[in-house]
N, C-alpha and C positions, 0 to 999 in steps of 0.2 A: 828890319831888326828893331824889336823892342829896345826905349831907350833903359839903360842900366840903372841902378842906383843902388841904396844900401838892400833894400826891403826882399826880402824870400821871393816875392814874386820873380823877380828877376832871370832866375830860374827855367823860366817859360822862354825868355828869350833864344834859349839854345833851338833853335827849330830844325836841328834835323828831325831826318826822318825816321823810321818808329825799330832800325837792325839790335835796341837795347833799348833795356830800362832806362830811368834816367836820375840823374845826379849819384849817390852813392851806392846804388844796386844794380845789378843786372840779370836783366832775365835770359836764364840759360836752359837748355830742352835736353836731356839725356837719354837720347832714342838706341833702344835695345834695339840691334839689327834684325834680332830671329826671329823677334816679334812685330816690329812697326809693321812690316806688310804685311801681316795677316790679321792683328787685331786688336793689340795694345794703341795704348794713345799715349801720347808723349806726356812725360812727367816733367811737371815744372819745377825747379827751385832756384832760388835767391842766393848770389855769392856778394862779399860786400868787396869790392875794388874802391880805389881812389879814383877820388871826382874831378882831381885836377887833369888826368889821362884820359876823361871820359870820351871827348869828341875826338881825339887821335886814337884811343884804342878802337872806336869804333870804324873811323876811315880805314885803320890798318888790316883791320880781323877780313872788311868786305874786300880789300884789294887781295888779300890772302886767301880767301876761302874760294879755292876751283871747283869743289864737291858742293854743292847746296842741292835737299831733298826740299820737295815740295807735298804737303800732305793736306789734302782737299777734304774736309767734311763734309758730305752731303745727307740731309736727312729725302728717308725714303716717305712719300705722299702717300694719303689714304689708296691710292689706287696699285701701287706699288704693293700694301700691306692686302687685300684683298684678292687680287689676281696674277698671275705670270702668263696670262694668255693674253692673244693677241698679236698682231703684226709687228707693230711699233717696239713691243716689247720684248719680242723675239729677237728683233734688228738689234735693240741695244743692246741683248744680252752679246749678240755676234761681236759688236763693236767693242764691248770689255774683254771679250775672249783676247781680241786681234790689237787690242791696245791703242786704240786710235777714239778713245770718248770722250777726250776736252782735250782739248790745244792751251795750255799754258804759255803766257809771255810775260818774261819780269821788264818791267820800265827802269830806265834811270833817272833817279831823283833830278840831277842836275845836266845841264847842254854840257856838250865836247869844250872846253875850257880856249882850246886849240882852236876850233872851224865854228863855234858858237850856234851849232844846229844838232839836235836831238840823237842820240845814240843809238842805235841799230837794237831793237829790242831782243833779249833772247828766248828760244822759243822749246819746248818738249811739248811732246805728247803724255795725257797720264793714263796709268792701267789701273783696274780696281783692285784692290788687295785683300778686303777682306771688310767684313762688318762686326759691330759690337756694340751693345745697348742701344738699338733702334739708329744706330749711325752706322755708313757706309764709308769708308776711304778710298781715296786715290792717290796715288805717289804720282810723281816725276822727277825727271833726275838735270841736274844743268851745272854745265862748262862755265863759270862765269871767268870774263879774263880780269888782269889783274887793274886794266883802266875802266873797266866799268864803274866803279863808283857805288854810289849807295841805291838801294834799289828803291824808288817812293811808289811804285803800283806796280798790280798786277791786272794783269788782262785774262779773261778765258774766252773760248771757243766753244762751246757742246756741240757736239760733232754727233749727240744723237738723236734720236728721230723726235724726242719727247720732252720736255721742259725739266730740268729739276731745280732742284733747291739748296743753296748753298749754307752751311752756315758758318763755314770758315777758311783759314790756310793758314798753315804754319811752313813758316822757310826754317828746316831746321840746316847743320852745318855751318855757321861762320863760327868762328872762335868765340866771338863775346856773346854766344847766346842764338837761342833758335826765336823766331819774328813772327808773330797771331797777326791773321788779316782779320777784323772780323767784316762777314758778308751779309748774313744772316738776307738771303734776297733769292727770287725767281731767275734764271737763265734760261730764254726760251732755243728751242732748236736752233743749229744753223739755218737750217730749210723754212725755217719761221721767221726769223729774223737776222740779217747777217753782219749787225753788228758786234761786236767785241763787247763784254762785259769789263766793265775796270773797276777797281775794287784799290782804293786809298789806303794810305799807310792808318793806321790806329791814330797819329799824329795829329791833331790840330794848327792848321795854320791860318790866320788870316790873309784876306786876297793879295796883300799887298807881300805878306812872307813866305808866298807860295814859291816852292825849290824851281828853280827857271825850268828842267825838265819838265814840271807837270804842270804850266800855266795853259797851255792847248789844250791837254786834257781836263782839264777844272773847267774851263769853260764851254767845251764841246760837251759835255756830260750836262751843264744843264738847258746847254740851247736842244737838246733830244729829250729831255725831262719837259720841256716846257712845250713842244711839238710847233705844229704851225696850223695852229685853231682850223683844220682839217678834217675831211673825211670821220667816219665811223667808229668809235673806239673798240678794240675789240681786245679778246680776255687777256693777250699775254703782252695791252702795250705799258708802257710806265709814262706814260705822259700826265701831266698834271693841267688843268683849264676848267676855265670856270662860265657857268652858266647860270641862268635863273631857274627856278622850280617851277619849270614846265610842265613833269611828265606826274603828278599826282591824278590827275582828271583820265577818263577814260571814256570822249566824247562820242568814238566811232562804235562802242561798243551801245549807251543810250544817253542821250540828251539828258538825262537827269545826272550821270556822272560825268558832264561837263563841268571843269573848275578852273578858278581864275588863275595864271599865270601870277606866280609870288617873285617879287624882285621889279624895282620901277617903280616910278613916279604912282602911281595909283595904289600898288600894294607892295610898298618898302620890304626888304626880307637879304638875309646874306646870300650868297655865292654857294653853289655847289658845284658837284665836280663836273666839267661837261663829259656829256659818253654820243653827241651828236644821231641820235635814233630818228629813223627818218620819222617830220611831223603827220598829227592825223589828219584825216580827208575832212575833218568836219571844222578844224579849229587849224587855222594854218600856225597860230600861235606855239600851241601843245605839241611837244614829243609823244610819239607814241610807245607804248607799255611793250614789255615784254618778260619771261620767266627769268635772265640774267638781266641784273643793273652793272653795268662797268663800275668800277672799280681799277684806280694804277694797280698792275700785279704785286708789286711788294705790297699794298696795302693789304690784301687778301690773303691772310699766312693761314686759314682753318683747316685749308686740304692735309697740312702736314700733320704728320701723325701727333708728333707731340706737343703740336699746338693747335691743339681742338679747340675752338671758342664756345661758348654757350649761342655764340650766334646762330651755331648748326643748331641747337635744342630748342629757339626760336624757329625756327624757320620749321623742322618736323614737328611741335605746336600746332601754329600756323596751317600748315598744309597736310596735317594727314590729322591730328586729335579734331581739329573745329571740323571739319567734315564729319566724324563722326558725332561726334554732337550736336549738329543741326541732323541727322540722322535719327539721335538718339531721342533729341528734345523736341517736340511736336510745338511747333505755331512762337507767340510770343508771351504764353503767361506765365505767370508769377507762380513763386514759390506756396502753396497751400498753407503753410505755417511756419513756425522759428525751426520748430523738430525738423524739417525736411532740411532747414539750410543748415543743422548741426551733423546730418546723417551723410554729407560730402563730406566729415571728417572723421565720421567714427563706422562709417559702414559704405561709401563708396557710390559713384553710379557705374552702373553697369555698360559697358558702351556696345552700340553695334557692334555684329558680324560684320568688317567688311576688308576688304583686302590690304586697306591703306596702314591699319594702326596694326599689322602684323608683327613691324621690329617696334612699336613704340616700347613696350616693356625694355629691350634693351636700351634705345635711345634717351628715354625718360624715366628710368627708375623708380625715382622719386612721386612721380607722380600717375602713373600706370603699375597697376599691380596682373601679370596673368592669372587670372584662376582657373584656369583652363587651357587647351591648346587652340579654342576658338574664341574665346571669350577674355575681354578686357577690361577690369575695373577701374575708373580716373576714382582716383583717392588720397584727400588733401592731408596732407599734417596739419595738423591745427598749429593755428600761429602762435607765437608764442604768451603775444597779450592778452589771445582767450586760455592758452593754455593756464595762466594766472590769475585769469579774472573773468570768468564767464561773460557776464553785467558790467563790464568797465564799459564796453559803447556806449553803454545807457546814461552813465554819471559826465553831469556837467563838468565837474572837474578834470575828468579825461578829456575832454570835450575842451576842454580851457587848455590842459598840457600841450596839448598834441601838437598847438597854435608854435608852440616854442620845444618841444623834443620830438616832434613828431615826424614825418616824411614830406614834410611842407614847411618848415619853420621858417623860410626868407619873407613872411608875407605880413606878418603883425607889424603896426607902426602906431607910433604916438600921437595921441588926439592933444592934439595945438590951439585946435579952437572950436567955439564951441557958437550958434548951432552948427552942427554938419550941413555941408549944402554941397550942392551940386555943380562943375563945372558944364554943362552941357545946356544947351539952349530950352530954355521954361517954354517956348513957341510949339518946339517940336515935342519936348520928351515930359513936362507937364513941370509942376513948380519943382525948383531948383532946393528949398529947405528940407531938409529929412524931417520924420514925424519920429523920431528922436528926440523929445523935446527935455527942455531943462527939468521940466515936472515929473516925469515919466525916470529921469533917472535917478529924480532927488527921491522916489519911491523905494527904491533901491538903495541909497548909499544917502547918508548925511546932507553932504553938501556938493555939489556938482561943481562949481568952480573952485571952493579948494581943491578936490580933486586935481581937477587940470593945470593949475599952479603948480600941485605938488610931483607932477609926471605919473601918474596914479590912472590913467583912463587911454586904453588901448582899442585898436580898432581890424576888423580884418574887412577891407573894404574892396570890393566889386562890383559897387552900386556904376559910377560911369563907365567900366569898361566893360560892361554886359547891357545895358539897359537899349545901347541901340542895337541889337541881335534880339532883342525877346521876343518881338511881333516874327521878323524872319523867322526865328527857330519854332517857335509856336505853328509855325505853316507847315511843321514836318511832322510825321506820324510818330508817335507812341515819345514823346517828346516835351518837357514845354522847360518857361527858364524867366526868370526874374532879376532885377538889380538887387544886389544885395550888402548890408552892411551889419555885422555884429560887432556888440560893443561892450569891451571888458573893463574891469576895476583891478586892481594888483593891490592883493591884500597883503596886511601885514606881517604874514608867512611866505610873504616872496612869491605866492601861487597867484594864478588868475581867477576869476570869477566873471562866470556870463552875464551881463546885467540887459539884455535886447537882441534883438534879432529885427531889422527890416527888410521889408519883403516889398518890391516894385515892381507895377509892370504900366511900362508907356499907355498914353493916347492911344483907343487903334477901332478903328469903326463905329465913329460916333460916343464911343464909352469916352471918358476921364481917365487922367490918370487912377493908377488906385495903388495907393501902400497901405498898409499895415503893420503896428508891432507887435511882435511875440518876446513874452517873457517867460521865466522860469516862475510854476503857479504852483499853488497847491491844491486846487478845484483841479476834477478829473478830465472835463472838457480842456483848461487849459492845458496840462501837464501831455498830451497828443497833442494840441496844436503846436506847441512848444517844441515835440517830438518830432512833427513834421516838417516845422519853420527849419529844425537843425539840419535835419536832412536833404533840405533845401540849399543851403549853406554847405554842406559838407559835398552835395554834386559839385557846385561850383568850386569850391576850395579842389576838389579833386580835376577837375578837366584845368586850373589855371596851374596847379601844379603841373599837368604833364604836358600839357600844351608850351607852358614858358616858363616855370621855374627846371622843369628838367627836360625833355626835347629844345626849345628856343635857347634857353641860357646857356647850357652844354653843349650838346650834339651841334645844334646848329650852326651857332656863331663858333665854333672850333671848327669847323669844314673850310674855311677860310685859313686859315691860320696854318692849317696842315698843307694847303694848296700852296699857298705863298712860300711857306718854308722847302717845300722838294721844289718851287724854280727858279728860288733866288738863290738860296744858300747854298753851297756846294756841300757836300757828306765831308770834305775837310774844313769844314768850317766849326770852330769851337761851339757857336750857338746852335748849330742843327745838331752838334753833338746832343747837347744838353737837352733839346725838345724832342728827340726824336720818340725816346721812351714815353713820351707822354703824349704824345697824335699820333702813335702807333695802333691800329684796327680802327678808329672810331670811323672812318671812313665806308671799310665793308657793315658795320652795323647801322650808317647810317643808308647806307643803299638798301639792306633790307629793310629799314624803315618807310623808307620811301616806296618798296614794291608790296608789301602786305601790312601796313601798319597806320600811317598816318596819310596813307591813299586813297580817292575816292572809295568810298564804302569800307575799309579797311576798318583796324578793329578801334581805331579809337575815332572815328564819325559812325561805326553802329553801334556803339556804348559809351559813350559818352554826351551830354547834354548839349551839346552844340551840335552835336550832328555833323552835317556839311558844311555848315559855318568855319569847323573847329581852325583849320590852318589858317583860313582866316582871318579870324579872330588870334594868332599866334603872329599875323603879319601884321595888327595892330598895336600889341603889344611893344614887338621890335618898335614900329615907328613912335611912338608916345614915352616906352618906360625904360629903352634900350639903350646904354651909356655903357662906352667903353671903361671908363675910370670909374664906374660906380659898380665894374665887378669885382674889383678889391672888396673884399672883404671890411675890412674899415670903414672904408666909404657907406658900402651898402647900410650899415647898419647906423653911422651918424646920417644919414640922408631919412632910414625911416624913423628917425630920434630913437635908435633903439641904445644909443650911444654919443658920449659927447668927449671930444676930446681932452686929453688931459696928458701933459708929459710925465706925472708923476706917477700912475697909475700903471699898472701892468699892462704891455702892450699900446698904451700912450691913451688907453682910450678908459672911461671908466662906464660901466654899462646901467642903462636906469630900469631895467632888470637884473639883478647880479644876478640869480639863479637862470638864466637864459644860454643852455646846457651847447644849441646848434652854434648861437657864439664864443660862447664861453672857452667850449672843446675845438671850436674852428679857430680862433685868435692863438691857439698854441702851435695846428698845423701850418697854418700864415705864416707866422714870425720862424717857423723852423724853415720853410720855404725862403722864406724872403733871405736868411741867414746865410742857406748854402746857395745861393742864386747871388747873392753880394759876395762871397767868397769865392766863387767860380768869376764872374764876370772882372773881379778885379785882378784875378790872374792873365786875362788876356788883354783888357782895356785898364792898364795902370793911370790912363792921363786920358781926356776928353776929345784930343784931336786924334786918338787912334779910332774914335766913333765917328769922326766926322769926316774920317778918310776912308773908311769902311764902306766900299761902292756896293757892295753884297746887302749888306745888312741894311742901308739905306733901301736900297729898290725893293727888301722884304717889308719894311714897314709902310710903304709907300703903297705897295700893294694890295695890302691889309686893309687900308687906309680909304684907296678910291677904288678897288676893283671887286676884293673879297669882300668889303663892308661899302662897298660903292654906294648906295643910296645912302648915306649919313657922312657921306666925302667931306664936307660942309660944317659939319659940326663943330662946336669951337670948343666943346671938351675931349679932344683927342690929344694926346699928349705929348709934346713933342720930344724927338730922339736927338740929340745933342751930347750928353753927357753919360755918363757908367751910371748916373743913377736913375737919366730920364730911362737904361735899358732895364734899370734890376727892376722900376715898377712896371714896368712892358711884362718883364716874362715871370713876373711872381703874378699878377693877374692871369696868366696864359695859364699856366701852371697851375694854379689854385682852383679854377675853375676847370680842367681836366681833371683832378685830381679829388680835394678835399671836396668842393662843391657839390661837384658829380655822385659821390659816394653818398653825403649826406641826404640827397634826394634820389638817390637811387634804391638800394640795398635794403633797405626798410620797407619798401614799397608790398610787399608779401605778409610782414609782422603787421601793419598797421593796413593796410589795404585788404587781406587774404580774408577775410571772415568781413564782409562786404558790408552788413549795415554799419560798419565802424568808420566806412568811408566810402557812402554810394558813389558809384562815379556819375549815375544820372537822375534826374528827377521826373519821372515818367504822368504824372499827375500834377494838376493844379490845386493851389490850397482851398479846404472845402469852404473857406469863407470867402473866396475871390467874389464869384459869382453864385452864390449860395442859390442852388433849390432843394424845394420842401423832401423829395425821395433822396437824392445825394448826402443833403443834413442829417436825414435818418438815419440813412447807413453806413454818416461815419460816426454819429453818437451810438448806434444799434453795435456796433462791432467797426473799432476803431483800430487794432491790429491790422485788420484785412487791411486798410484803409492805406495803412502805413504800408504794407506789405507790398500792394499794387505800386506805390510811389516809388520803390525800389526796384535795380534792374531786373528784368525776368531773370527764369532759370536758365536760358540759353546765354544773355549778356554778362553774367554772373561767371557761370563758369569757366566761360570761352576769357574774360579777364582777370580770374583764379588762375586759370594756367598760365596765363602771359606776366603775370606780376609774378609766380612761382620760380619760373626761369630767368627774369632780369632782376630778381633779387640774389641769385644764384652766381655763387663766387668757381669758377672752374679749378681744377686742380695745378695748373699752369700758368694762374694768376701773380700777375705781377705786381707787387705791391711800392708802394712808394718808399725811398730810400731804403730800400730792405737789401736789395743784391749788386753791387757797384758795375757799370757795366766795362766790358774788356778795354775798351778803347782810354777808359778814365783812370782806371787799375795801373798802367803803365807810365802813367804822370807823375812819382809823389807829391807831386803838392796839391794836384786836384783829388787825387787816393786821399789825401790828409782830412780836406773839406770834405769830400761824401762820408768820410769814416766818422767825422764829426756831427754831420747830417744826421745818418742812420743811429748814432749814440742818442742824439735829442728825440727823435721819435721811438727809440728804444725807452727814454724816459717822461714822454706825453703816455704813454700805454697805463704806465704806474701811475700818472698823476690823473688820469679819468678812471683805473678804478678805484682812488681813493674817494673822486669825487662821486662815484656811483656808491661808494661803501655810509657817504656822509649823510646820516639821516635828517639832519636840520636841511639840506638841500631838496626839497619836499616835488620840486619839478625833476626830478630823477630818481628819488626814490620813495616807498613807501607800500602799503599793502596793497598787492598785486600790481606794481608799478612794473612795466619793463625796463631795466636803466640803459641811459643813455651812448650806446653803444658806436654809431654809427660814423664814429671819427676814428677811430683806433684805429692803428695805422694799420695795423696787420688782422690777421686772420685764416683760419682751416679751408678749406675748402667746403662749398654747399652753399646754404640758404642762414648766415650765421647772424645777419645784422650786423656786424661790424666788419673791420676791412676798408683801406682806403687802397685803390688800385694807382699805377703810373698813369694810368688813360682811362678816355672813355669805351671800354671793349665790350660793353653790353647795353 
């Protein structure tokens, strides 16, 4: 029992379990007889009763109520809505006929008061009754006597041959109100698995307030969640464990897609989920491949009809459009001119005849048009920032935006000192000073060290964390890759300005090092080298986005966190309440990443500038840049001096960009986070020793800590869990980085990636003045387009990453948005109903306050002619390809 005092929270203390509302409402269900069994849903409303009778009326109503109906929702799965044939499906229909398809048992909250041993569970079978709006019901009917007590779980049975899906139960019949489970979860067969499914009251309790009946079952639920690092994972288990990233490599199929093992002293990397596939013959190390990745079944919700994920539109991409476009596209070259790469948006490629893209038209609308009954066109929308600005790729300025509105904005940081030099050994990788010189940018700008006094001289730098990969990636075909650093001014209108471009590439067979810089010229030679050095710069800026500001920072390091939380925490546990919404699917999307995406030869090592390097270079990143308290948002941004603190300023921090839109609109979603994550957390932890008594929540962070982030076990910026506040910055970083972070580099990634030279993802060509000869010099002075042209990815890496930026930009129509719909379990609290109500109000008014800032013309990094404004934090959003939209999770 929480200890009491004057304060609302106190409130929380009542811990029964979930037979009514609580404090001065109650929830009551008025189920029309003629209808519940065949296909109305129980109507809900609110009666107001006194709160001083609340826990006696509720004991009373359960020792009273002998009639209790039990009313099971189950949504029917893609396979259900597509066929009724089949064995399995036959038997179940027999089993609904004969009324024998789940075994229902209600638990009692509390032990026999009397013998101090668990109460005889009571038990019905249920029948189906009837379906409506894509749901199916089941009743059952139960005798309860009048010492049973309160009911804290329920158990099921599926008694048929085939897995379904639950997404809830209502006990309707006591007096004070009919009781929401919610399940929202997989129940595999009996004859698949012959354990019991238990399903917790809506109720929150900590381990220590857990009703004596249900402490056997709290903890037998996650020692079968956590399994016994065993045998084979197969599709319908839920166990949670963790492993290293083995199975990217594909050694038994050719030595060339052999790859290193991620996780370990050699190549640092988080925890994924283990699925144990036996290793291949060639690398005893490596898991071997196969066409399903495990996934726990609840993670996997896309079968069900009404929660389709775009992950399905991935993966039909993936496996039936790139087929026909290596099909369609003959060898490796390049686009013929600019017309051909505008004619993907205003006229289409026509794709092979072939069996595979026969449903794409239905699966991918958007971006499959049929013109025929044999014949399939892939036909882009034009993004929106060509849609405004044909020529924006072209302007430095956009070029300078992008750095801070763009779909990469975590990457800009403050030049501190000046010359730039290198941290990496001058023996191996050639002199350590950049050719960046004070002269070079006093060309440019006045004066260079006022400048840098004045915080006026920005940087996007990936000179050391590329420059040992260049010789490697250089060894690979149609490929090559430089150190690089560009170097901005922040002019007097708030905007940036490019003032250099360096370009490196190590020692490497008797040569020298060699750099170079590119500036912005007005001679026609330079204004192309210029052109080329960007697009140099914009490969790398695009592989280190996706390599580690959005796959590593998000997808990655949240695979942990999701792992840790389904085997520590119970589903009665207030905190898994609160995370669940938010490491819900990223888990199946990251599996498919892992089988067709960031997999040997997958699509981002055959289009992207690192090639076979690339996870590697993603498993350097973790060990060098990767800090658990510097994904705060705050932090991030005083770490790259893109801010410094200050308690008087909004948000505490004052930013030495004001117009720096990704922080500016992200420090609103933060602080709404941080708000209702401090108001939630102090409803359950009023005082410090209830954190420190929390054996659950301990062994979850503990987890995180040495096993999920096990290789960084050791670090002495990891935070420690002691107090309600060391927890509100634990899960406002958790939270923020599924959420606002995630969206920020994600969903844009189409508007600002989708028309490709605005953001090559590889640099397929070396610059023509690396190693200059006499025929090469000609024919990029003779015709300098082509030049550029070839540098860019062919027609097949182009499209094949048109279409995969098109669907993970792509918001589905069942998208969950951040504080936008309170979930059931939260609903029946008020005082936790009070704080999300007050959550969703704030993000209701961050919407208003970014489109004022998008409307404010003096804010010139958001708006302006042909600007697209800054969209990509609003919380909300339609469904499609919108740019804006912040989701609960990462589901795409």
């Amino acid at each position: 029992m929480l200890k009491t005092n004057s304060t609302p929270q106190t409130l929380i203390s009542i811990h029964k379990p979930f037979l009514s509302g609580v404090g001065n409402i109650a929830s009551f269900t008025i189920a029309h007889k003629s209808s519940i069994s065949i296909t109305k849903r129980p109507i809900k409303i609110q009666v107001p009763r006194r709160a001083t009778t609340c826990i006696k009326a509720l004991l009373a109503s359960a020792k009273k109520s002998a009639d209790v109906k039990a009313i099971i929702t189950v949504l029917p799965s893609v396979g259900d809505t597509l066929t009724h044939l089949g064995s399995s499906q036959g038997l179940d229909i027999a089993d609904d006929l004969l009324g024998k398809s789940l075994l229902v048992e209600l638990v009692a909250a509390e032990l026999d008061p009397k013998s101090g041993v668990e109460k005889a569970s009571i038990k019905s079978y249920a029948h189906k009754t009837g379906t409506d709006d894509n749901e199916i019901y089941y009743e059952s009917s139960f005798e309860i006597p009048e010492d049973f007590g309160e009911v804290g779980a329920i158990m099921i049975e599926n008694e048929h041959h085939k897995e379904i899906y639950v997404k809830n139960i209502v006990l309707d019949g006591f007096s004070s109100g009919s009781v929401e489970v919610t399940c929202n979860s997989w129940i595999q067969s009996k004859s698949d698995n012959p354990y019991k499914r238990i399903f917790f009251s809506n109720k929150s309790y900590l381990p220590s307030q857990t009703p004596s009946g249900l402490k056997r079952y709290r903890e037998n639920e996650l020692i079968i969640l956590r399994g016994d690092g065993q045998g084979q994972r197969e599709k319908g288990d839920r166990i949670y464990d963790y492993d290293v990233y083995n199975d990217l490599g594909d050694p038994d199929s050719s030595d060339d897609l052999a790859r290193p093992v991620l996780g370990g002293a050699k190549h640092p990397y988080p925890r994924r989920c283990r699925t144990d596939r036996p290793r291949t013959e060639k690398d005893p190390l490596s898991e071997s491949r196969s066409d399903r990745v495990y996934v726990p079944r609840d993670e996997a919700f896309s079968e069900v009809k009404k929660l389709t994920f775009s992950a399905n539109t991935v993966y039909s991409v993936l496996h039936a459009l790139i087929p026909s476009l290596e099909a369609t596209i003959e060898g490796n070259q390049r686009f013929p001119s600019f017309t051909d790469i505008d004619t993907l948006f205003t006229g289409g490629l026509e794709l092979g005849d072939t069996p595979r893209i026969g449903l794409l038209g239905n699966i991918i609308p958007r971006l499959v048009k049929v013109v025929s009954h044999t014949k399939n066109v892939l036909h882009f929308e034009t993004p929106e920032m060509i849609d405004r600005d044909k020529f924006a790729w072209l302007r430095d300025a956009e070029f300078a935006r992008q750095t801070l509105a763009g779909v990469n904005p975590c990457c800009i940081k403050l030049v501190t000192e000046l010359p730039l030099k290198s941290k990496l050994d001058p023996e191996v990788y050639g002199s350590a000073e950049s050719a960046i010189t004070k002269e070079l940018v006093e060309e440019e700008i006045r004066s260079c060290m006022t400048a840098l006094e004045q915080k006026k001289l920005f940087i996007l730098d990936y000179h050391d964390f590329l420059l040992p990969y260049v010789n490697k990636v250089r060894q690979l075909k149609g490929t090559t890759l430089y150190g690089s650093r560009t170097l901005f001014f922040l002019t007097s209108n708030g905007t940036l300005r490019p003032l250099a471009i360096e370009l490196t590439r190590p020692p490497v067979n008797g040569k020298p090092q060699w750099k170079q810089v590119f500036k912005p010229c007005w001679d026609a030679t330079g204004v192309w080298l210029w052109r080329l050095a960007k697009s140099h710069v914009l490969a790398h800026d695009s592989g280190y986005h996706e390599l580690v500001s959005h796959w590593l920072r998000t997808h990655c390091c949240t695979e942990p966190y999701i792992i840790a939380t389904s085997r520590q925490l119970s589903a009665m546990h207030p905190i898994y309440k609160l995370l669940h919404p938010h490491l819900r699917y990223t888990m199946q999307i990251n599996a498919l990443a892992r089988g067709i995406l960031i997999n040997a030869n997958g699509l981002v090592e055959s289009a992207f500038s690192p090639g076979k390097y690339s996870m590697e270079l993603s498993s350097v990143a973790y060990d060098q840049l990767w800090h658990f308290d510097l994904q705060a948002l705050p932090a991030d941004l005083v770490s790259r001096g893109m801010a410094v603190e200050d308690p008087t300023a909004p948000h505490g921090l004052k930013l030495t960009i004001e117009d720096y839109p990704f922080a500016s609109d992200g420090l609103l979603i933060w602080d709404a986070i941080k708000q209702w994550v401090t108001d939630y957390v102090s409803i359950y932890y009023p005082e410090a020793s209830l954190i420190q008594s929390d054996n659950e929540l301990r062994e979850w962070w503990t987890e995180i800590r040495t096993v999920g982030h096990g290789d960084k076990k050791n670090e002495p910026w990891w935070p420690e869990l002691k107090t309600p506040e060391d927890l509100i910055g634990i899960l406002t970083i958790i939270i923020w980085v599924a959420s606002g972070h995630h969206a920020a580099v994600n969903f844009g990634q189409f508007d600002f990636g989708g028309y490709f030279p605005n953001r090559p993802t590889i640099a397929r060509t070396q610059m023509p003045t690396e190693d200059p000869n006499d025929e090469e010099m000609a024919n990029f002075l003779k015709r300098p387009e082509e030049f550029l042209l070839e540098c860019f990815p062919s027609q097949l890496q182009a499209t094949i990453v048109m279409a995969v930026l098109d669907v993970l930009s792509n918001h589905s129509p069942d998208e969950e948005y951040i504080g936008k719909e309170i979930q059931p379990y939260w609903a029946e609290n008020k005082i936790v109903k009070a704080a999300f109500e007050r959550f969703n109000g704030q993000l209701k008014e961050i919407e208003g306050i970014i489109d004022s800032r998008n409307a404010n013309t003096y804010l010139m990094n958001r708006t302006g002619a042909g600007v697209v404004p800054y969209k990509l934090l609003k919380p909300f959003s339609e469904a499609g390809v919108t740019g804006k939209g912040v989701p609960n999770s990462i589901s795409i």
